[in-house]
C-alpha positions as CSV (number, residue, x, y, z in Angstrom):
1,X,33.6,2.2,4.8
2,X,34.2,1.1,1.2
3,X,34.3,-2.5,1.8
4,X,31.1,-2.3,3.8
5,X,30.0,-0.1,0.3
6,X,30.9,-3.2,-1.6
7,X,29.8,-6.0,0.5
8,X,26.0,-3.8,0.4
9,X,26.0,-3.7,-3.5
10,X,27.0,-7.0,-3.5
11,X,23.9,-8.0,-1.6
12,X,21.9,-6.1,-3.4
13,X,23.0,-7.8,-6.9
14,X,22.7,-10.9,-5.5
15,X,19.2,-10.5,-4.4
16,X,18.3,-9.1,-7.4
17,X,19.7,-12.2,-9.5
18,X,17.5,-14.3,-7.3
19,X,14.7,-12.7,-8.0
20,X,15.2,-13.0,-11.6
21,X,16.1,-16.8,-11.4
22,X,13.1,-17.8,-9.4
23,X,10.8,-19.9,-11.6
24,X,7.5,-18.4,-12.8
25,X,4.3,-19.6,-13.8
26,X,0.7,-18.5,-13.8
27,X,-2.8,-19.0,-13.3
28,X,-5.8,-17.7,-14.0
29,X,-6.7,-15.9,-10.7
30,X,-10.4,-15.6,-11.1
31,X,-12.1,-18.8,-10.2
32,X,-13.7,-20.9,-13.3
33,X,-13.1,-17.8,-15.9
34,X,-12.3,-18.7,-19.4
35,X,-11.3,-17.1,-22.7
36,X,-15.1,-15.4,-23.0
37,X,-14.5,-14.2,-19.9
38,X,-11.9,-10.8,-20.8
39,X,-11.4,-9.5,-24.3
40,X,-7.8,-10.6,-25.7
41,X,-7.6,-6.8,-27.1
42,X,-8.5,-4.5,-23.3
43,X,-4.3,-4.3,-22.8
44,X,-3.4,-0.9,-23.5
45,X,-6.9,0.2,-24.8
46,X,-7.4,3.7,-25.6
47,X,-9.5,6.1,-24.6
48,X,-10.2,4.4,-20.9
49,X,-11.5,7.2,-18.8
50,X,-9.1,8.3,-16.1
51,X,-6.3,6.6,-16.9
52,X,-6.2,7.5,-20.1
53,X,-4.8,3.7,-21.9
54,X,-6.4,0.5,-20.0
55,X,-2.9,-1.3,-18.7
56,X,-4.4,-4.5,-17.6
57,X,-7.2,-7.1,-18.5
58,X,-10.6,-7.1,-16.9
59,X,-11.8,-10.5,-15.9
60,X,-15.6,-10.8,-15.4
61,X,-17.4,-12.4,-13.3
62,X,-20.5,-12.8,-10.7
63,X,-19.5,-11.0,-7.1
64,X,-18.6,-12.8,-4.4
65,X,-16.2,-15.7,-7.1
66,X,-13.4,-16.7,-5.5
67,X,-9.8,-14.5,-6.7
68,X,-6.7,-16.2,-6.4
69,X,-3.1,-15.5,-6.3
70,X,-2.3,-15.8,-10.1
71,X,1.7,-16.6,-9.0
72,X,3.3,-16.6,-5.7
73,X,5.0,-13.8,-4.0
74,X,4.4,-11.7,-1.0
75,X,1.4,-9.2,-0.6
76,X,3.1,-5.9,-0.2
77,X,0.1,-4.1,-0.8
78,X,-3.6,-3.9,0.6
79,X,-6.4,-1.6,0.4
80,X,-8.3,0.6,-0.6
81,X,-7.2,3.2,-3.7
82,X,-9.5,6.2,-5.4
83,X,-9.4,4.1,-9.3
84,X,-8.5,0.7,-7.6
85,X,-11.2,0.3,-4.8
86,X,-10.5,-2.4,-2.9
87,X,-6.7,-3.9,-4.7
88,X,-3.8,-5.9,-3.3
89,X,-0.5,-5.9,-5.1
90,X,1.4,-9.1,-4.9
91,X,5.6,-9.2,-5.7
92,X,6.4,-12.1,-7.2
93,X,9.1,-14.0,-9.2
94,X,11.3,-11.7,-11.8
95,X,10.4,-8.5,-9.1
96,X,7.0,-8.4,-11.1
97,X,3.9,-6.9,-9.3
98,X,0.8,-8.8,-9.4
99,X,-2.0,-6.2,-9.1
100,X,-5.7,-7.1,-8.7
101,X,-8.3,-4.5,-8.3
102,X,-12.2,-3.6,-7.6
103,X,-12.2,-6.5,-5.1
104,X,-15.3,-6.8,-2.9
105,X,-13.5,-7.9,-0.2
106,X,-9.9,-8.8,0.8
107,X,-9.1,-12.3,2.1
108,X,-5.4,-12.2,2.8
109,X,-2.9,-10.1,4.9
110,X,-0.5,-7.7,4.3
111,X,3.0,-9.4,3.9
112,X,1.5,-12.7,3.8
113,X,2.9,-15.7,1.7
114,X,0.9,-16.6,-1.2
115,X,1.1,-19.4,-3.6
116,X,-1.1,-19.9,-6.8
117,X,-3.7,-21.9,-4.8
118,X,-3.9,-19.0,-1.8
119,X,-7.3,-16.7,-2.3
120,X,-6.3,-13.3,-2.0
121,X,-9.5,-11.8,-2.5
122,X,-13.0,-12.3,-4.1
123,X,-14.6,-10.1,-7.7
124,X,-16.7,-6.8,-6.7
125,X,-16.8,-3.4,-8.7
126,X,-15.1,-0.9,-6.3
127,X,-13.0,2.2,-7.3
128,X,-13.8,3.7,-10.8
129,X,-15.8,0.1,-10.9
130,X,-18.8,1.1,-9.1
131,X,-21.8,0.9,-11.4
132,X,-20.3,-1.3,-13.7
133,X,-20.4,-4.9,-13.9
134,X,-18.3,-7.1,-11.4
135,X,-14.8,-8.2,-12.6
136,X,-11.3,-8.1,-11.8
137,X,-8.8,-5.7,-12.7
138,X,-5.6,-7.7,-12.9
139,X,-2.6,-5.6,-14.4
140,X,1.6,-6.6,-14.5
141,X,3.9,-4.0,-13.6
142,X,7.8,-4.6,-13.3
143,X,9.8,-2.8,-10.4
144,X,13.1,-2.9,-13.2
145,X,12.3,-0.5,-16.4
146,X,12.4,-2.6,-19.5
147,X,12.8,0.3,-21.8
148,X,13.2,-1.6,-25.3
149,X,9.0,-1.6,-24.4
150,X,8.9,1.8,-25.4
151,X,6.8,2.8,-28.1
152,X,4.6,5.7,-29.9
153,X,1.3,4.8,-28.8
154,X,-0.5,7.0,-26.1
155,X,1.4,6.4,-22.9
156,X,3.7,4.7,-24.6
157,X,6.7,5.4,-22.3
158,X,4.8,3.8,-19.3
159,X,5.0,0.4,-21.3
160,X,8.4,-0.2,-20.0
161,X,6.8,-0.5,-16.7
162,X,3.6,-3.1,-17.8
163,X,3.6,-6.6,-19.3
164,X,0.5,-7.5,-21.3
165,X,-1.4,-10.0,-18.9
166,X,-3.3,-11.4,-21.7
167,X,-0.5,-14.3,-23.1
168,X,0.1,-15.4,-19.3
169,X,-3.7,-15.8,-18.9
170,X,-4.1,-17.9,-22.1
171,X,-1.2,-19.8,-21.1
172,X,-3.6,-21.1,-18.0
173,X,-6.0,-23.1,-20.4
């Protein structure tokens, strides 16, 4: 029993350390978007209605453009949430999740490979988005806490769960 209790954690570590070792890198997952097209100061916005703090970037665009994977992963998640509307939420490198939101429709399946060039979706305003103009929600959460992120802003705590999206995306130009 133990050694089958040791042999598991072992696993586990190891898959862990791979995760963490796998090479990142990003793009910008809405199709022909620039710098004008998301405000470099939306991460962790307060007031933002339900939510409270804004814990993502919205990326704005016409309906119907083109969303694509902004890493690879798997998709773990698809469909339809009360805020999200129409989201899938991608697990990629360093056990971050990927997570795209108010998509007018969903191009890929659940569990399916993606790489940066695989079109997971395409911009709508579904969720707490209808009404609004059309964009993307894209937001980084981390399965591990990083609780050095920790601060004394509203929601602060939560931080150690989100990484600003904003330097990745600049990163992309």
């Amino acid at each position: 029993m133990k050694k089958r209790l040791n042999r598991t954690l072992y696993i586990i570590l190891i898959i862990l350390l791979i995760g963490f070792l796998i090479p990142q890198s990003y793009r910008m997952p809405v199709e022909g978007a620039t710098f004008k097209s998301y405000s470099q100061n939306s991460y962790w916005a307060y007031p933002w209605g339900k939510s409270v703090t804004h814990k993502g970037v919205d990326i704005f665009a016409k309906k119907g453009t083109p969303i694509h994977s902004s890493t690879y992963g798997i998709v773990i998640f698809k469909g339809q949430i009360e805020m999200g509307g129409n989201v899938v939420l991608v697990l990629g490198p360093k056990w971050r999740l990927h997570y795209y939101a108010h998509l007018d429709d969903i191009t890929t399946g659940m569990f399916s490979f993606v790489s940066k060039s695989s079109q997971i979706g395409t911009v709508g305003a579904t969720g707490n988005a209808v009404g609004k103009p059309p964009h993307l929600h894209y937001a980084i959460k981390t399965v591990l806490p990083y609780p050095w992120r920790i601060d004394k802003s509203i929601q602060g705590w939560k931080k150690m769960f989100y990484l600003n999206p904003i330097p990745y995306l600049n990163e992309c130009f």
